[in-house]
Backbone as CSV, one residue per row, in Angstrom:
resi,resn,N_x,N_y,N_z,CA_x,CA_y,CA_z,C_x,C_y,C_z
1,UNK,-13.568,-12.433,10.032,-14.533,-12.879,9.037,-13.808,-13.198,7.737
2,UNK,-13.818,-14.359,7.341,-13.740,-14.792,5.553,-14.211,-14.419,4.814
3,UNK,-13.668,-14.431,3.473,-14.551,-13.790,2.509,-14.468,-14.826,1.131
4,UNK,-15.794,-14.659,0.672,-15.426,-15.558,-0.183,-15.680,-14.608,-1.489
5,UNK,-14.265,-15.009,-2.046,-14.014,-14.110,-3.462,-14.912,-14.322,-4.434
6,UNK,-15.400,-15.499,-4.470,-16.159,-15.450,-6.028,-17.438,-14.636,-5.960
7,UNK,-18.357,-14.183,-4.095,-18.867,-13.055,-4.532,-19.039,-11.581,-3.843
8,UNK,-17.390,-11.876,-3.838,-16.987,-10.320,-2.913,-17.062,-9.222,-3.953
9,UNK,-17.593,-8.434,-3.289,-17.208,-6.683,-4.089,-15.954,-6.258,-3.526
10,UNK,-15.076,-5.962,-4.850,-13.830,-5.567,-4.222,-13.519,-3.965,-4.761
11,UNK,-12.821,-3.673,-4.002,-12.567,-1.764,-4.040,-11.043,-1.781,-4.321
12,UNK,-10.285,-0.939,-5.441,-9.086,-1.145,-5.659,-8.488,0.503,-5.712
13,UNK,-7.721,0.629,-5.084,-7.295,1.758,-5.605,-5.530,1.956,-5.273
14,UNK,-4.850,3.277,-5.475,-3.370,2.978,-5.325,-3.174,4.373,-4.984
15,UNK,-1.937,4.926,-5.294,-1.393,6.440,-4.975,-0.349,6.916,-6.305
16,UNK,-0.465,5.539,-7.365,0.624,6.596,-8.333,-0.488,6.945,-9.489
17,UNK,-1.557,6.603,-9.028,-2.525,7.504,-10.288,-3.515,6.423,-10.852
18,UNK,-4.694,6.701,-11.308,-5.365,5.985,-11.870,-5.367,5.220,-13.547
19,UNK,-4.361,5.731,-13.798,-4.125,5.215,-15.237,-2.564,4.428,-15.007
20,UNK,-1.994,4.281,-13.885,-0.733,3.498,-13.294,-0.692,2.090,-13.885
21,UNK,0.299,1.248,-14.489,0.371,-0.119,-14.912,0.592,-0.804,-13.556
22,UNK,0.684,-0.569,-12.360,0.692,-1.864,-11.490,-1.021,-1.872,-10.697
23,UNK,-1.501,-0.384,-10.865,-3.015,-0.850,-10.604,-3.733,-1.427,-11.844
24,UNK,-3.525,-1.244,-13.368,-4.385,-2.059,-14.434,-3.938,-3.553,-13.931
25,UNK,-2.302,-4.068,-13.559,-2.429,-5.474,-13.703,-2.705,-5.841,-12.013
26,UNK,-3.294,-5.289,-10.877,-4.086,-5.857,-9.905,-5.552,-5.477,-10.111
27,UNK,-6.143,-4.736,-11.387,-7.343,-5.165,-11.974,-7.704,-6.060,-12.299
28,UNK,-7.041,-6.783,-13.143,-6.895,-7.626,-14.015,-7.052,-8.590,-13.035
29,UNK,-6.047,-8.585,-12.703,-5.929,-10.107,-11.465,-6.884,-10.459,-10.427
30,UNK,-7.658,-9.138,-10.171,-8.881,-8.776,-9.297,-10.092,-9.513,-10.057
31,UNK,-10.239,-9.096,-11.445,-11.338,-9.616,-12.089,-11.032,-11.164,-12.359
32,UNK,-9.979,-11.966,-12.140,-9.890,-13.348,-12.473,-10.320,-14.012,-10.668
33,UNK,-10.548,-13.281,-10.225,-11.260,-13.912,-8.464,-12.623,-13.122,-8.254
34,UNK,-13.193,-11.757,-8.757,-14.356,-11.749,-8.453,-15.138,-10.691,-9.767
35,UNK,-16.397,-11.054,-10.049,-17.074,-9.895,-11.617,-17.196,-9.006,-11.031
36,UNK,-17.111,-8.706,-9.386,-17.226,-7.397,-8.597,-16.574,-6.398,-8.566
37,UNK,-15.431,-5.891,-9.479,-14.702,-5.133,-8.757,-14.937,-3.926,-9.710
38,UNK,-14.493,-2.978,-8.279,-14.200,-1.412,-8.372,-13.005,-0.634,-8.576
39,UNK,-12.967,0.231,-8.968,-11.761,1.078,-9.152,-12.126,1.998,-8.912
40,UNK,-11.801,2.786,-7.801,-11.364,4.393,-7.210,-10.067,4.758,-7.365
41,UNK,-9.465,5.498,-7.779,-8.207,6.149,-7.639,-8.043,7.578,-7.738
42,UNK,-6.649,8.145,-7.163,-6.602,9.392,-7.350,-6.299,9.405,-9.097
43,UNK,-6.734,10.939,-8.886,-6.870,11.296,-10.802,-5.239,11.517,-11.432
44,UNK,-3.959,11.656,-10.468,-2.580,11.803,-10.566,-2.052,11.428,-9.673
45,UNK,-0.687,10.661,-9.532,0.208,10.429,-8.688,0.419,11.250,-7.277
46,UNK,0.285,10.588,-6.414,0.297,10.685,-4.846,1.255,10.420,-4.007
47,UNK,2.597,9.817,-4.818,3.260,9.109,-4.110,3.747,9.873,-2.814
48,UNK,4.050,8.939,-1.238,4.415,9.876,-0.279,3.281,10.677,0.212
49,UNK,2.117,10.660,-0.059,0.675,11.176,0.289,0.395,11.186,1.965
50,UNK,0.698,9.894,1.937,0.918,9.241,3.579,-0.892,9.133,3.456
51,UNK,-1.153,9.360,4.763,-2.921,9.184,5.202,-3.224,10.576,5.110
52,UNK,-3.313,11.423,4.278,-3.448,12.555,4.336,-4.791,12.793,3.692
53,UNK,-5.438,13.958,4.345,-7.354,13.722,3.845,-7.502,15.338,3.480
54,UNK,-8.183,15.242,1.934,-8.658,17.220,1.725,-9.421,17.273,2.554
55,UNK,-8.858,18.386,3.131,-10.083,19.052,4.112,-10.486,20.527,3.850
56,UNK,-9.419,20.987,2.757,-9.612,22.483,2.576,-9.817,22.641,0.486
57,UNK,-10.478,21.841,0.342,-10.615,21.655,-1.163,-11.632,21.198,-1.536
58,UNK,-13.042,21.329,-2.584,-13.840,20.209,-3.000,-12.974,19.134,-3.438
59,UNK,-13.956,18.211,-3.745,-13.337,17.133,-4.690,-14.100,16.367,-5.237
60,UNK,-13.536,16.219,-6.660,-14.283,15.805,-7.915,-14.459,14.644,-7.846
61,UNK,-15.247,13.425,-8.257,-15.228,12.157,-8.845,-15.457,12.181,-10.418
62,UNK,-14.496,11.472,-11.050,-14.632,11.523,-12.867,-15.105,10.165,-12.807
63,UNK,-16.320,9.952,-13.822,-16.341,8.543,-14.227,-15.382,8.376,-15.415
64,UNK,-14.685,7.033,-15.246,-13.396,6.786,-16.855,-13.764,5.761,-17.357
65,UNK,-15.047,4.734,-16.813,-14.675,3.594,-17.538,-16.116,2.533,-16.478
66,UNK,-16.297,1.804,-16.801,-17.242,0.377,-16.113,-16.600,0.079,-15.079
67,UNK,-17.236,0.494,-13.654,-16.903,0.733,-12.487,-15.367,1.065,-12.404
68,UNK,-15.404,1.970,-12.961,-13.880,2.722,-12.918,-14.220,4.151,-12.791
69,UNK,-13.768,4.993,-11.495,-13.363,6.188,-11.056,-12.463,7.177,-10.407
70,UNK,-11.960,8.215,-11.115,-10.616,9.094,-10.925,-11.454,10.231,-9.516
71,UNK,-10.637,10.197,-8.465,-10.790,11.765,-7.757,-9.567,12.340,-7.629
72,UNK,-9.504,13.409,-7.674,-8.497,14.598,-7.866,-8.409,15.131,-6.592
73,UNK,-8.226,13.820,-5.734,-7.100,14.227,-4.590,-6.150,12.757,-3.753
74,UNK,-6.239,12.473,-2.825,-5.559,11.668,-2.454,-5.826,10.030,-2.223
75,UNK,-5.350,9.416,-2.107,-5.532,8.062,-2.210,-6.397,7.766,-0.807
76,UNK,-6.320,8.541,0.435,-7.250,8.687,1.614,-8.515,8.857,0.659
77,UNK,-8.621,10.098,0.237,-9.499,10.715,-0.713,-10.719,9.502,-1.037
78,UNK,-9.596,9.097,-2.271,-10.208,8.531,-3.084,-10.733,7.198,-2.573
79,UNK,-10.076,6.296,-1.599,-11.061,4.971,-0.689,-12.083,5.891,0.283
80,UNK,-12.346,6.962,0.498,-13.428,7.170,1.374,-14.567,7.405,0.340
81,UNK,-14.055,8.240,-0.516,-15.462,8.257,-1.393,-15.613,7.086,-2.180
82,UNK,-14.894,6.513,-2.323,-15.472,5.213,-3.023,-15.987,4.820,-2.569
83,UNK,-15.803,4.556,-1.050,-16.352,3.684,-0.067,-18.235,4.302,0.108
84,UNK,-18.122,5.536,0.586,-19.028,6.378,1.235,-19.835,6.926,0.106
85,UNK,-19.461,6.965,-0.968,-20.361,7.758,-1.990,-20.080,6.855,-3.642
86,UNK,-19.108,6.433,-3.754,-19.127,6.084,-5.306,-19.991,4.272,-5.312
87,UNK,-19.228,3.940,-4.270,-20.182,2.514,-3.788,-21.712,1.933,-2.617
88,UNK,-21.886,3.495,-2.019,-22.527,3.477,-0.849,-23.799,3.027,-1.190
89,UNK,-24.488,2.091,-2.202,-25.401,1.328,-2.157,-24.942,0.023,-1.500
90,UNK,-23.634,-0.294,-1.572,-23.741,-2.033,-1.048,-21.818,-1.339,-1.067
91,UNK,-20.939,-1.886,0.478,-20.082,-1.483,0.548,-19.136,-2.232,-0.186
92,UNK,-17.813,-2.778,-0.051,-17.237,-3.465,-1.173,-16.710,-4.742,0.250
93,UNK,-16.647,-5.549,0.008,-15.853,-7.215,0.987,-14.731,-6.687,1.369
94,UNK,-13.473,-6.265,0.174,-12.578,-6.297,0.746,-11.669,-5.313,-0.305
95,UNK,-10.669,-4.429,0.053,-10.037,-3.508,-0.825,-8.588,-3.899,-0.773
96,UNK,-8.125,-3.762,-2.370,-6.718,-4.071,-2.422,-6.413,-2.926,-2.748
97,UNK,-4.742,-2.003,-2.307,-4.472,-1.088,-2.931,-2.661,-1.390,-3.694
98,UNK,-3.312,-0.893,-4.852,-1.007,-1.244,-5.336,-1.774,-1.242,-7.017
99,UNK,-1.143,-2.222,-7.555,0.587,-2.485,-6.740,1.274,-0.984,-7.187
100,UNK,1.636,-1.065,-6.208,2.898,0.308,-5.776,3.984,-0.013,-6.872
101,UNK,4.512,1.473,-7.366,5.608,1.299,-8.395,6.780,0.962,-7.433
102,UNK,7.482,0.414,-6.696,8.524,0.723,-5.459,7.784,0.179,-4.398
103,UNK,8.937,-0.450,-3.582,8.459,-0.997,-2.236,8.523,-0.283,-1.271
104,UNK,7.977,-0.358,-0.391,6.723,0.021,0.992,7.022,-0.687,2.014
105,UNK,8.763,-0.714,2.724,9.146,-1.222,3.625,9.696,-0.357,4.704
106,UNK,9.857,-1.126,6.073,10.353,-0.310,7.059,9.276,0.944,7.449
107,UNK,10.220,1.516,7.526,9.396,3.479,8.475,8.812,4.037,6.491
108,UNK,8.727,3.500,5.089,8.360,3.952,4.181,6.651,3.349,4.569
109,UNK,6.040,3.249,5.267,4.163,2.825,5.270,3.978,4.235,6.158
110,UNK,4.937,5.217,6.893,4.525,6.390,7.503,3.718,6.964,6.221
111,UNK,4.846,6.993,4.911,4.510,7.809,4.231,3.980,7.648,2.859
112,UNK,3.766,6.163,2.974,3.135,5.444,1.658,1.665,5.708,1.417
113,UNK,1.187,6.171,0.388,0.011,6.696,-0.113,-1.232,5.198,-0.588
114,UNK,0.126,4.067,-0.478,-0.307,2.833,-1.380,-0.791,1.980,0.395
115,UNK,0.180,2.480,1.445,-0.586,1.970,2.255,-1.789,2.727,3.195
116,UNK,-1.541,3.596,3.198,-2.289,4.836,3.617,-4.083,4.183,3.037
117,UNK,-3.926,4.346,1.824,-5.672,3.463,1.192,-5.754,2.407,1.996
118,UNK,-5.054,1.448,2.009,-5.482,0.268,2.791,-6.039,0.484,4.079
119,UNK,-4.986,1.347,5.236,-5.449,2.140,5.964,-6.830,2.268,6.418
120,UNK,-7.158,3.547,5.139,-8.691,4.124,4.939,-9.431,2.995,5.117
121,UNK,-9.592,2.233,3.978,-9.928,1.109,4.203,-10.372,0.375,5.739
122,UNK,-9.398,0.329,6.343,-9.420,-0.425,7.897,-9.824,0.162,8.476
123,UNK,-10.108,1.191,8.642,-10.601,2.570,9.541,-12.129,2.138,9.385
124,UNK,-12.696,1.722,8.160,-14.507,2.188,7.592,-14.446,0.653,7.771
125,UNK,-13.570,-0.733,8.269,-13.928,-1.839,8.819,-13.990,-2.678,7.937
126,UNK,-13.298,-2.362,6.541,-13.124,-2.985,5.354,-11.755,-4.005,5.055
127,UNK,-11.524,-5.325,5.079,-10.440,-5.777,5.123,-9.826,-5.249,4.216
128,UNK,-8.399,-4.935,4.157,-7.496,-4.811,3.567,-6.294,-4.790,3.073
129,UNK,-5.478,-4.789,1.983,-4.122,-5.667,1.421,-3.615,-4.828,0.895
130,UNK,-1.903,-4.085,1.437,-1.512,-3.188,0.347,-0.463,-3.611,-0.394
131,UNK,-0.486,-3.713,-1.605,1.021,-4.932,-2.628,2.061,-3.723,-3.115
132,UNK,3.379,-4.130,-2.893,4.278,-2.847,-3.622,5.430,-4.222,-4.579
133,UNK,5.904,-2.919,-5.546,6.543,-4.095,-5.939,8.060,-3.394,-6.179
134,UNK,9.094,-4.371,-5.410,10.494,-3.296,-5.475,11.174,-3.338,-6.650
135,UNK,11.770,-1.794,-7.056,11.846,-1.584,-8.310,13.789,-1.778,-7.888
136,UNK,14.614,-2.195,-8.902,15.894,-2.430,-9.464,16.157,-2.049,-10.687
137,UNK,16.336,-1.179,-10.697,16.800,-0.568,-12.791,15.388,-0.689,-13.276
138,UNK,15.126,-1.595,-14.393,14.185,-1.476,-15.062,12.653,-2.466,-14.101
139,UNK,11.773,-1.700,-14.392,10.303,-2.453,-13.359,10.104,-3.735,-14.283
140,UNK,10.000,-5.024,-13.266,9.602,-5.770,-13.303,8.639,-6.570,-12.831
141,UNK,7.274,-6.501,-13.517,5.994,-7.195,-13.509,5.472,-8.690,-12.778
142,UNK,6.559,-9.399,-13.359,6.683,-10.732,-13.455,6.047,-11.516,-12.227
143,UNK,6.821,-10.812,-11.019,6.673,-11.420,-9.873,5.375,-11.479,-9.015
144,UNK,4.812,-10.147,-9.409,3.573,-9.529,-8.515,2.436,-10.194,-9.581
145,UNK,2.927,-10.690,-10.858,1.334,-10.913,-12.045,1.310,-12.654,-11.498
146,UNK,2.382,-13.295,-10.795,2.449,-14.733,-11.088,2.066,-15.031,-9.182
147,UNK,1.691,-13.928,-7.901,1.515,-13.928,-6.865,0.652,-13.738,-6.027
148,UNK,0.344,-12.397,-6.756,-0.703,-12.027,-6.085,-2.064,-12.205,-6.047
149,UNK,-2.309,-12.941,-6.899,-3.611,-13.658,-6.506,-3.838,-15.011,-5.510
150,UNK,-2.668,-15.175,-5.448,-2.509,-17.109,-4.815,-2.370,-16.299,-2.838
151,UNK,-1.896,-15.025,-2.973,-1.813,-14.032,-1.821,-3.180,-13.796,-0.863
152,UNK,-3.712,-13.173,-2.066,-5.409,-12.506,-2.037,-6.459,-13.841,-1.451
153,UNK,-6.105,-14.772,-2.123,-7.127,-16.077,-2.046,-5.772,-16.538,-0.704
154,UNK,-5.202,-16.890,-0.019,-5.135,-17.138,1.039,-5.438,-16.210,2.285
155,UNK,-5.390,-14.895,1.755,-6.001,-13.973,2.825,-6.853,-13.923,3.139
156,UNK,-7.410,-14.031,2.338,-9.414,-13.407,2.423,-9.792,-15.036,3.254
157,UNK,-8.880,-16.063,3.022,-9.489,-17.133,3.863,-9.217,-17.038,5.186
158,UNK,-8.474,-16.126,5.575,-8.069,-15.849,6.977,-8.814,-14.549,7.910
159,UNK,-8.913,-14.122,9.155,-9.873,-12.879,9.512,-8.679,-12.151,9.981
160,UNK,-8.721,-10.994,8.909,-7.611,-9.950,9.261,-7.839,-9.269,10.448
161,UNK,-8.903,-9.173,10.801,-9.083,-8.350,12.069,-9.839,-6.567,11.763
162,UNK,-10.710,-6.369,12.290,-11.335,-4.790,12.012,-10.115,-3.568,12.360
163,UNK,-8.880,-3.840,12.609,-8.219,-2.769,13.388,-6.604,-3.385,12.589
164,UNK,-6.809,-4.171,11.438,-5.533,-4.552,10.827,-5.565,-4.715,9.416
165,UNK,-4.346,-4.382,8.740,-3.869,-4.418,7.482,-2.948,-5.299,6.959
166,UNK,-2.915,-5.882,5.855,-2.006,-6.478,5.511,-0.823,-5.756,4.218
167,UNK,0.448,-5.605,4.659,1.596,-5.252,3.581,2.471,-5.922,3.275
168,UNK,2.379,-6.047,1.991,3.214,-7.187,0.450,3.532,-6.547,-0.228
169,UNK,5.208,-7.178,0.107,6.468,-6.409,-1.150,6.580,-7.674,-1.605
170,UNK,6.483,-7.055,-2.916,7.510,-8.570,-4.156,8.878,-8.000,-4.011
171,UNK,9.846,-8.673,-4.359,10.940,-8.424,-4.180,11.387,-8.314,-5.791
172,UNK,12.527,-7.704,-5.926,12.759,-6.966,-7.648,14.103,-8.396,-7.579
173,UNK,13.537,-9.742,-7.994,14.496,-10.996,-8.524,13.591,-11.369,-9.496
174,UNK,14.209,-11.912,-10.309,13.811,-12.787,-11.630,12.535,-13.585,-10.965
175,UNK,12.054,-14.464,-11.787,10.841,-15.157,-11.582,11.279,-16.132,-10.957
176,UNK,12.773,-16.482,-11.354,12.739,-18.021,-10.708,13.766,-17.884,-9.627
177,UNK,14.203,-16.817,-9.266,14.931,-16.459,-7.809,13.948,-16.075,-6.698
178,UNK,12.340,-15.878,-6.809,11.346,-16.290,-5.742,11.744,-16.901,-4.978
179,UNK,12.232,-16.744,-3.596,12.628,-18.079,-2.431,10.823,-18.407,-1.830
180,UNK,10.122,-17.878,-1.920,8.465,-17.622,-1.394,8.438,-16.458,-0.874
181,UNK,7.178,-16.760,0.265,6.573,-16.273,0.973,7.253,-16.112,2.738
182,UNK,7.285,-14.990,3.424,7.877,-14.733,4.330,6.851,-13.746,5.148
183,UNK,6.232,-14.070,6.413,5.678,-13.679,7.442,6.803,-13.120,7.989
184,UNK,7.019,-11.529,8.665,7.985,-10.638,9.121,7.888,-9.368,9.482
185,UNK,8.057,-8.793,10.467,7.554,-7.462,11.073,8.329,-6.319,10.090
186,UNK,7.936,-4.638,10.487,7.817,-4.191,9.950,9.629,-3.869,10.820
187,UNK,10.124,-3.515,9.534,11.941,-2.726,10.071,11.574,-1.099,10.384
188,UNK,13.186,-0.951,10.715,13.546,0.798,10.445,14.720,1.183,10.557
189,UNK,15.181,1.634,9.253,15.856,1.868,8.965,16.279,3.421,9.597
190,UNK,17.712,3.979,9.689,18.250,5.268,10.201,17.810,6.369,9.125
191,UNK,17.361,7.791,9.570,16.641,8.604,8.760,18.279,9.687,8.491
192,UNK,19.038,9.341,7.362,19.762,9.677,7.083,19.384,10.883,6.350
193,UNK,20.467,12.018,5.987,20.834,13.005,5.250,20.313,12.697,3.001
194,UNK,19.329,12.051,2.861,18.891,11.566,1.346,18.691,13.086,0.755
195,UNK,19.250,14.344,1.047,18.701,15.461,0.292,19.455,15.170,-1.052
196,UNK,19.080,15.970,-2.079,19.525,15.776,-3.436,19.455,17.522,-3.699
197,UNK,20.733,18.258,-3.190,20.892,19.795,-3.665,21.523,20.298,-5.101
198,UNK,20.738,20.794,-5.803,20.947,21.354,-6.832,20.759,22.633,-7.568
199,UNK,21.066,22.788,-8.494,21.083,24.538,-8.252,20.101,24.896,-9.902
200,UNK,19.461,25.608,-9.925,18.573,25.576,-11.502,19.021,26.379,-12.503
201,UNK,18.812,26.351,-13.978,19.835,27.468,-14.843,19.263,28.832,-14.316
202,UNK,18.715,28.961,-13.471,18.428,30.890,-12.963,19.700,30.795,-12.155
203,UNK,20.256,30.073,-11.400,21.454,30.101,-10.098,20.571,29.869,-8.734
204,UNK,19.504,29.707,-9.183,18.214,28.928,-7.745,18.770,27.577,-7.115
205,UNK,18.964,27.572,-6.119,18.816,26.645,-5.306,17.931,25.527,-4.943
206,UNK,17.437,24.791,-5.221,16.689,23.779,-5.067,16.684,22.274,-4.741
207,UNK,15.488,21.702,-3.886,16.155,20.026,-3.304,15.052,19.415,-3.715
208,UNK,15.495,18.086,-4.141,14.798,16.663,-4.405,15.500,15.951,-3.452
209,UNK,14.112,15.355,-2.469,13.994,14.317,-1.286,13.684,12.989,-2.256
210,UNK,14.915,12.473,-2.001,14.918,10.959,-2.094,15.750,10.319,-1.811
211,UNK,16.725,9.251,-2.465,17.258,8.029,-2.054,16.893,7.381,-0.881
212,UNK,17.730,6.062,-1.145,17.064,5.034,-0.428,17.971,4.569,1.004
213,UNK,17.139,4.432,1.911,17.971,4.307,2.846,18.097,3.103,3.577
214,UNK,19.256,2.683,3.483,19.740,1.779,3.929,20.412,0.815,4.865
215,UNK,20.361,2.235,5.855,21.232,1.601,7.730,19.954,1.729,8.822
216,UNK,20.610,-0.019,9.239,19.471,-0.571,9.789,19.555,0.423,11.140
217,UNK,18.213,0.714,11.568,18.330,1.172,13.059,18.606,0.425,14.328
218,UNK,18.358,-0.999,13.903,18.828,-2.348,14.520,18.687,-3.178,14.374
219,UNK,19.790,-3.987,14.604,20.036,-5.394,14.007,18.938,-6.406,14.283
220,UNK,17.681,-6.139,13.201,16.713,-7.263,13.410,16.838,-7.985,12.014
221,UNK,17.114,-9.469,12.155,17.619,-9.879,10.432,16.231,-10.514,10.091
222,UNK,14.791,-10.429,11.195,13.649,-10.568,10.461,13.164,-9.764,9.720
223,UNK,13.325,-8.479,9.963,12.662,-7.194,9.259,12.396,-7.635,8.430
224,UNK,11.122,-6.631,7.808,11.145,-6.803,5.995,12.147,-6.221,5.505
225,UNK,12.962,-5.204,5.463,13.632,-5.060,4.693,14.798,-5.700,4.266
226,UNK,15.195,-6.236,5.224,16.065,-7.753,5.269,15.584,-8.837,4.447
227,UNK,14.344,-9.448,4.809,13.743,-10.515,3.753,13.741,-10.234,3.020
228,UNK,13.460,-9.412,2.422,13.045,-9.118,0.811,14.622,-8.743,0.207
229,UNK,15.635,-8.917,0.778,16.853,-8.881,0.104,17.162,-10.211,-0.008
230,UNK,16.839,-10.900,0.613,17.157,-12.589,0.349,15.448,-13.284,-0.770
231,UNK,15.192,-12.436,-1.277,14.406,-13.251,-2.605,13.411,-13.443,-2.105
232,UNK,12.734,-12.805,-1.235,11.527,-13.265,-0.159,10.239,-12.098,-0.688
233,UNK,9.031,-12.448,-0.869,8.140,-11.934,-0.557,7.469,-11.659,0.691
234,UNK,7.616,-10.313,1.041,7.467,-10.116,2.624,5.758,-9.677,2.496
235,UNK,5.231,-10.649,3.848,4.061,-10.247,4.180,4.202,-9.726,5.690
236,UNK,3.212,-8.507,6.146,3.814,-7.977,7.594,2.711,-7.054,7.433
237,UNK,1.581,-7.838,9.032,0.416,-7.033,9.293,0.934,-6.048,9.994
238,UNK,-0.187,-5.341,9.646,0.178,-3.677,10.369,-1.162,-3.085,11.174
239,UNK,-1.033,-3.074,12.633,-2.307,-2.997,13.048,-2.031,-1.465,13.009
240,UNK,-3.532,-0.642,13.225,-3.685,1.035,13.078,-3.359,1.417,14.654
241,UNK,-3.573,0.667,16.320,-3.265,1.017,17.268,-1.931,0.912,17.221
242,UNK,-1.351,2.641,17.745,-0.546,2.330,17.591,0.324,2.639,19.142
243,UNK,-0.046,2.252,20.183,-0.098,2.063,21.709,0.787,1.551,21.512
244,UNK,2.035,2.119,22.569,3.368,1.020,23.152,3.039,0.813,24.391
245,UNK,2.341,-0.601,24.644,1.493,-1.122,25.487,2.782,-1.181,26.904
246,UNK,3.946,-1.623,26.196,5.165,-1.797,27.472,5.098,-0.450,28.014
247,UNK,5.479,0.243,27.473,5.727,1.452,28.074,4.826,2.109,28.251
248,UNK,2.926,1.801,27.621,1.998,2.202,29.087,1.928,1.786,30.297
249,UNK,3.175,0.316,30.560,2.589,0.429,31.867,3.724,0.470,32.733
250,UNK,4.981,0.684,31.557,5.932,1.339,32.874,5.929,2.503,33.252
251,UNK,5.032,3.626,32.363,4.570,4.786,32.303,3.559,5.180,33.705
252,UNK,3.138,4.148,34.553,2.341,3.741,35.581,2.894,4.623,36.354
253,UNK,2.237,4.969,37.259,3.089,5.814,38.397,3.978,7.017,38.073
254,UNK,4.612,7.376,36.815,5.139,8.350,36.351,4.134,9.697,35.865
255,UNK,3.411,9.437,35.256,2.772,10.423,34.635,1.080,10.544,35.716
């Protein structure tokens, strides 16, 4: 099904927080395609949230603003109740979630909070788009404020499918090193040793999980994470079945 933006209700939300600068400027950009839109978000940063849902907590909705609302839990969280309770007079067309501070490539959508909403989203039969934008030294805006709408308005003209998502990395190049747009499956990269051990002024021991990882698990030079090193804006649906259809049916007779 198509949608036509000028009078879709749209549902926006992200995972680094509701007061985040890459969800104000896919507000912004939201309100120049429809007077409909919503804002749900978590009330603080989620990043790494993955699809994760409170199940052992209330949870709040804050009103902050003209169809703008904070919940104080996860970005799952926060698109179900938007969906189910903050909007449940009339549901929303279609939900964007981002833009993500950092890109959302390879085996990183296990644990992306920014795709995880979109997700939610697809689950309750709601099309949906998750935008990240890859960070290099200092964050740059540029690419995702001059794209993502020309993105949004070719999507919504297309039928994503009830059981699929769409994920968009800008790539961290200048404005005018854009090579375009790039259709490309999802990579995976090798789950290397990224601990960060350090010790605290008590003589405590302690780790920060991060860096970025960088060895391919195999040589596919479509991946996204490949494109988006050559100046590419990677687009790469992501359906929620996640059946290895080959190997159900060489699985035939074995099990």
């Amino acid at each position: 099904m198509t949608i036509n933006l000028k009078t879709a209700r749209i549902l926006i939300s992200n995972d680094d927080g509701v007061n985040a600068e890459g969800l104000a400027l896919l507000e912004k950009i939201a309100r120049t395609l429809s007077d409909d839109v919503w804002v749900v978000a978590p009330e603080h940063e989620q990043s790494g949230a993955g699809h994760s849902l409170s199940l052992h907590k209330p949870l709040r909705v804050r009103h902050v603003g003209e169809k703008r609302f904070a919940v104080d839990g996860t970005p799952t969280d926060a698109v179900l109740l938007g969906v189910m309770e903050v909007m449940k007079d009339k549901r929303p067309d279609l939900m964007i979630s981002g833009i993500n501070r950092g890109s959302n490539l390879a085996e990183d959508v296990t644990y992306s909070g920014t795709v995880s909403a979109a997700m939610e989203a697809t689950l309750l039969e709601i099309p949906s788009i998750a935008f990240s934008n890859q960070i290099k030294g200092a964050v740059n805006w540029d690419v995702p404020e001059k794209y993502t709408a020309d993105i949004i308005r070719k999507l919504a003209a297309t039928d994503i499918g009830h059981d699929r998502l769409i994920n968009v990395n800008f790539p961290a190049v200048p404005l005018a090193d854009v090579k375009g747009m790039k259709l490309c499956p999802q990579g995976r990269r090798r789950l290397d040793d990224n601990l960060d051990r350090r010790i605290d002024p008590q003589g405590r021991p302690y780790i920060w999980i991060g860096g970025q990882r960088t060895i391919p698990f195999s040589d596919h030079p479509e991946a996204d994470f490949w494109v988006i090193r050559e100046g590419y804006i990677t687009v790469t649906p992501l359906s929620l079945d996640m059946t290895d259809y080959g190997m159900l049916k060489a699985l035939e007779g074995v099990v």
